[in-house]
C-alpha positions as CSV (number, residue, x, y, z in Angstrom):
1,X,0.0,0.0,0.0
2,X,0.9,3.7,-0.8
3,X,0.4,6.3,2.1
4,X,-1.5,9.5,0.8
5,X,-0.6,12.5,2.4
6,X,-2.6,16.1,2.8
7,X,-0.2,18.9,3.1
8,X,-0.7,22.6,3.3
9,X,2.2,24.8,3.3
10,X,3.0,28.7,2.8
11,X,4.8,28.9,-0.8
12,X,6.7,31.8,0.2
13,X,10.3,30.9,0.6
14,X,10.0,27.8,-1.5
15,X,10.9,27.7,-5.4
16,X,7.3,25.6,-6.0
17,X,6.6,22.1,-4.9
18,X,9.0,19.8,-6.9
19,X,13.0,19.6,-6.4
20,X,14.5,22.5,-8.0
21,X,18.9,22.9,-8.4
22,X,18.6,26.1,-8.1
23,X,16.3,26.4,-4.7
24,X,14.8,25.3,-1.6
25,X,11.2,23.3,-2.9
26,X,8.2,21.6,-0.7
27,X,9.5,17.9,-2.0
28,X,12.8,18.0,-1.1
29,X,11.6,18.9,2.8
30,X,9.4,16.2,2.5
31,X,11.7,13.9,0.6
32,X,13.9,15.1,4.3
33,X,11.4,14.4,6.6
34,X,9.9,11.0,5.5
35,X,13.4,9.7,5.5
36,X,14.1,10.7,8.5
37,X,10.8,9.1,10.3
38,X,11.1,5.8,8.5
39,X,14.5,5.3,8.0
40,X,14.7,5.2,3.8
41,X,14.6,7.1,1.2
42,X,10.8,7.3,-0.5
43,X,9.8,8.8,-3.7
44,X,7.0,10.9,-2.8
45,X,4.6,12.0,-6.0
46,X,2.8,15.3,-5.9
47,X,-0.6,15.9,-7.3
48,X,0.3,19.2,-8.8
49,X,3.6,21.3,-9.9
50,X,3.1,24.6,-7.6
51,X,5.0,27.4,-8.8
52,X,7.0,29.5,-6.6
53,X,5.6,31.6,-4.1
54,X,2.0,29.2,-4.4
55,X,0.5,28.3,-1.2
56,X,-1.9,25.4,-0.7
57,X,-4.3,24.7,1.8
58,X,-4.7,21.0,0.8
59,X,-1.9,19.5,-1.1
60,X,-1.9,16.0,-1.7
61,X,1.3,13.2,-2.4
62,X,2.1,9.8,-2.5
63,X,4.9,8.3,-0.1
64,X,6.6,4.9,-1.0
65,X,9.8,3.1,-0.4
66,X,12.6,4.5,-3.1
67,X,12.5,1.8,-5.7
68,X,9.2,-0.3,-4.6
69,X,5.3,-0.1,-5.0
70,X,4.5,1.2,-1.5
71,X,5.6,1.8,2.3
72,X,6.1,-0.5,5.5
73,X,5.6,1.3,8.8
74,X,4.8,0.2,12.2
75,X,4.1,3.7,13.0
76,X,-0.4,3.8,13.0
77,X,-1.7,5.5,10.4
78,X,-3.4,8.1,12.7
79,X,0.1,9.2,14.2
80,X,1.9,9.7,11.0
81,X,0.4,13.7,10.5
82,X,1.9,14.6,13.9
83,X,5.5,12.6,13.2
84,X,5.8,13.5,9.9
85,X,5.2,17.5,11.0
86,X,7.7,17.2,13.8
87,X,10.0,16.7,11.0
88,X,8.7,19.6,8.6
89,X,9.7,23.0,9.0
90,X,7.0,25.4,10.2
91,X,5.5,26.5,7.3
92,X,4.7,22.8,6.1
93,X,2.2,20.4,7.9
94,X,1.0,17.4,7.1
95,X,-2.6,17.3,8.7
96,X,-3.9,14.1,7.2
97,X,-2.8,10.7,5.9
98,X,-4.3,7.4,5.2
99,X,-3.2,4.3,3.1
100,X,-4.2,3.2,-1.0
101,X,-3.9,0.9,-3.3
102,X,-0.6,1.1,-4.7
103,X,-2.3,1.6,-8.3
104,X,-3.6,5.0,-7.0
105,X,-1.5,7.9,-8.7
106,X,-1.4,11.6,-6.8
107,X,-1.6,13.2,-10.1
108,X,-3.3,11.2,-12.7
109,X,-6.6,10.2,-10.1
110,X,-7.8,13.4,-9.7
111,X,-10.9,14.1,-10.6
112,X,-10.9,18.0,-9.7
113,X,-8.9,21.0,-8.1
114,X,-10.2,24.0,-6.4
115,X,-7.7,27.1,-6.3
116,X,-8.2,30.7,-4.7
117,X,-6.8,33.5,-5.7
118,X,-7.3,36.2,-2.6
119,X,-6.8,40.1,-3.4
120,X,-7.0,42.4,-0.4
121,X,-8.9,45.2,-1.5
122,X,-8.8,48.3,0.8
123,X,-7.1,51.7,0.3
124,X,-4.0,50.8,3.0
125,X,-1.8,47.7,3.1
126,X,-2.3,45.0,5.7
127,X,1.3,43.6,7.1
128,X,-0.7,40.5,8.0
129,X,-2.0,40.1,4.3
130,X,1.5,40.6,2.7
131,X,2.8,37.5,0.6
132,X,-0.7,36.3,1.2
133,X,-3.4,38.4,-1.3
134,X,-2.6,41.1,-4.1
135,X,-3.2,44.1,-2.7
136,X,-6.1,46.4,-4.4
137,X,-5.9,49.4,-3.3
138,X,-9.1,51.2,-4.9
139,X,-12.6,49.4,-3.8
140,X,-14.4,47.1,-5.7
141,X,-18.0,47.0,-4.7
142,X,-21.8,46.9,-5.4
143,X,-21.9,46.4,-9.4
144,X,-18.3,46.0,-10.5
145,X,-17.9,43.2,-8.0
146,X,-21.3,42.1,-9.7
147,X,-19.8,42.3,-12.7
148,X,-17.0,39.8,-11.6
149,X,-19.0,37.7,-10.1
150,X,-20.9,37.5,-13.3
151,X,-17.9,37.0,-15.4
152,X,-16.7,33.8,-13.7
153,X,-19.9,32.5,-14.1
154,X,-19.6,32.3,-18.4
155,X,-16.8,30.4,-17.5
156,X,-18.1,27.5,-16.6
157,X,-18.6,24.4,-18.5
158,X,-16.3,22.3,-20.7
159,X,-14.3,24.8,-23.5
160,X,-10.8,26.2,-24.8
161,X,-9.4,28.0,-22.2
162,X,-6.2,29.1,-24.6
163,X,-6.6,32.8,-24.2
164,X,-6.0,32.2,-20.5
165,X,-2.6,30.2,-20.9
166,X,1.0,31.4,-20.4
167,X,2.4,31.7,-23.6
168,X,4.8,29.5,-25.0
169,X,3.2,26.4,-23.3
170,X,2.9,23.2,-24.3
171,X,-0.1,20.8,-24.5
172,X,-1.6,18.1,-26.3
173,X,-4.9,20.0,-25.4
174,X,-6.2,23.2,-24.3
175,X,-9.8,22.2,-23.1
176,X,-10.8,22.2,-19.7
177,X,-13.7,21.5,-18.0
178,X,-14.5,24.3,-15.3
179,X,-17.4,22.8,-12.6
180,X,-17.3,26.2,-10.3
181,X,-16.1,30.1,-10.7
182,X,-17.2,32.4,-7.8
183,X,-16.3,35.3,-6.8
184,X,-17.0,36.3,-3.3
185,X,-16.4,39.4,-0.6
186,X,-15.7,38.9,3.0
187,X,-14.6,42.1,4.5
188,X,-11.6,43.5,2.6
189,X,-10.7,40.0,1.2
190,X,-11.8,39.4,-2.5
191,X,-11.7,35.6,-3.3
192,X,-11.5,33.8,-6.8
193,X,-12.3,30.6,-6.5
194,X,-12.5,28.1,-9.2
195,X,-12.8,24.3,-9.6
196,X,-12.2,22.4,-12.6
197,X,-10.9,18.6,-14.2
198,X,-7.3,20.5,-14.7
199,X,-5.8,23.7,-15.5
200,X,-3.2,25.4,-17.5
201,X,-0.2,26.9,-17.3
202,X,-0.8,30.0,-15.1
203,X,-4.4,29.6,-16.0
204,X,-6.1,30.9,-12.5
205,X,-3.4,33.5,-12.4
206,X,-4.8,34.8,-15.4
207,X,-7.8,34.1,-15.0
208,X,-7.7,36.5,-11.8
209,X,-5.9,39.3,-13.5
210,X,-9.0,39.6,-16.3
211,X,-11.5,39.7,-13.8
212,X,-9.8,42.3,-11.9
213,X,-9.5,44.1,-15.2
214,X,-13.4,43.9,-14.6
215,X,-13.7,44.9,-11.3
216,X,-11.9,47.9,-11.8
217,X,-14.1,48.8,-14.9
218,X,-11.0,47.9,-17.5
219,X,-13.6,45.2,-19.4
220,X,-16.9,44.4,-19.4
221,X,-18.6,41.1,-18.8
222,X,-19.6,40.8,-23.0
223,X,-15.6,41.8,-23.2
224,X,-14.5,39.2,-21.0
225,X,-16.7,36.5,-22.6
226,X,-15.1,37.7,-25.8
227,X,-11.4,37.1,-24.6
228,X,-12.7,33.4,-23.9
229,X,-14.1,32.5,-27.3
230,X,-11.1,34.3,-28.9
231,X,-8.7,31.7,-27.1
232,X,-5.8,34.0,-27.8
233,X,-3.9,35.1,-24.8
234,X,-2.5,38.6,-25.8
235,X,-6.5,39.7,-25.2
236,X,-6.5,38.3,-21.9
237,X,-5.4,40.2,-18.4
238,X,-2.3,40.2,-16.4
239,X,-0.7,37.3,-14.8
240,X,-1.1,37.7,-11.5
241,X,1.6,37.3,-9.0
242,X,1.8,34.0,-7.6
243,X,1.6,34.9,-3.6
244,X,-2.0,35.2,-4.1
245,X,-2.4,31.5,-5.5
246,X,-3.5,28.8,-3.2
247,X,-4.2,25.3,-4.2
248,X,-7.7,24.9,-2.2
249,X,-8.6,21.2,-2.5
250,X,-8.5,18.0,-4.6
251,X,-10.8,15.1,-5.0
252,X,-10.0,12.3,-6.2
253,X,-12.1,9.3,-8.5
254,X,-11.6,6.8,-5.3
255,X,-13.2,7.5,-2.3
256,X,-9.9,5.8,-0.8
257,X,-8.5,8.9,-1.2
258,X,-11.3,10.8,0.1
259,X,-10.6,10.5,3.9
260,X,-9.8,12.8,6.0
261,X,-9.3,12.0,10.1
């Protein structure tokens, strides 16, 4: 059997999720710490590429033995959250963890991913919101924050999302299926959320900078529909800065994966 792993983790001072030569990266602290609890090296598979700066509030991996199909512990499944995190630094946890099949892949089971882009929208800086949410100084309110909201919702459904890709990518494919896109206001924190089957390259990142382009009255909700069906990417907003990027949650096709303690 594999063990699954749910992480979260503040990007910040981490060159993305996987092993970098040139940086510190999420793997390689968990590549640290499960060798250090169980003794061996494991080869631990991530179910997304994070970018640097990218924070996730569920982030989920696969841990087995370097060089075999899964893991052998004595250590109860139930226990390994709090050993593994006493091994992580403190802006990495590991919150839950339970055993699959050893057929289960991280990446290619997933069935959907939520991310949140977070823009803190008020006229003076928060310290507490920095390296968390883009700052928006001007307010966004009553109908342009209508407007967003109602240009997220065209998104939805299963179409080329090219026009929102970083260029220079490449795919066999650029259609995606998109299940939710919301925007919502809580306080001074505007959120972007969006779920869908997979995304591209800096997809939610641009994504986020068109629709602030409508908040702030740049586009209009026809306009923004437009950029869609045009599916080229020089119409399309600005990529926003990663800091503001969390990886929000991922189901999977098993309910195996589907636990949490």
């Amino acid at each position: 059997m594999k063990l699954l792993i749910k992480i979260s983790y503040l990007g910040t001072n981490y060159c993305g999720y996987q092993v970098q030569p040139n940086g510190i990266s999420i793997q390689q602290k968990l590549n640290e710490a499960t060798k250090a609890l169980f003794g061996y090296p494991c080869d631990i598979v991530g179910c997304s590429r994070t970018d640097s700066g990218v924070h996730a509030n569920e982030f989920c991996a696969t841990v087995a033995e370097k060089g075999k199909a899964g893991l052998e512990t004595t250590i109860p499944v139930e226990r390994i959250p709090f050993a593994l995190s006493a091994h992580l630094p403190e802006d990495i946890c590991v919150f839950d963890a339970c055993w699959v099949p050893d057929r289960f892949h991280a990446r290619y089971d997933v069935r959907e991913k939520e991310y949140v882009y977070r823009f803190y929208n008020r006229s003076i800086r928060n310290p507490l919101e920095e390296g968390r949410a883009f700052h928006v100084p001007k307010r966004i309110d009553g109908e342009q924050l209508q407007n967003m909201q109602r240009a997220a919702a065209t998104l939805v459904g299963t179409r080329d999302f090219a026009a929102y890709m970083a260029q220079g990518s490449k795919v066999e494919s650029t259609v995606r299926t998109i299940y939710r896109a919301e925007v919502l206001r809580q306080g001074d924190v505007i959120e972007f959320r969006v779920a869908a089957n997979g995304f591209l390259y800096n997809m939610v990142r641009i994504l986020a900078g068109t629709l602030l382009a409508v908040g702030q009255g740049k586009l209009t909700v026809e306009e923004f529909e437009s950029i869609t069906r045009s599916k080229n990417r020089l119409f399309a907003g600005s990529t926003m800065p990663p800091h503001g990027l969390y990886l929000n949650r991922v189901v999977y096709t098993t309910e195996e994966a589907d636990h949490e303690n």
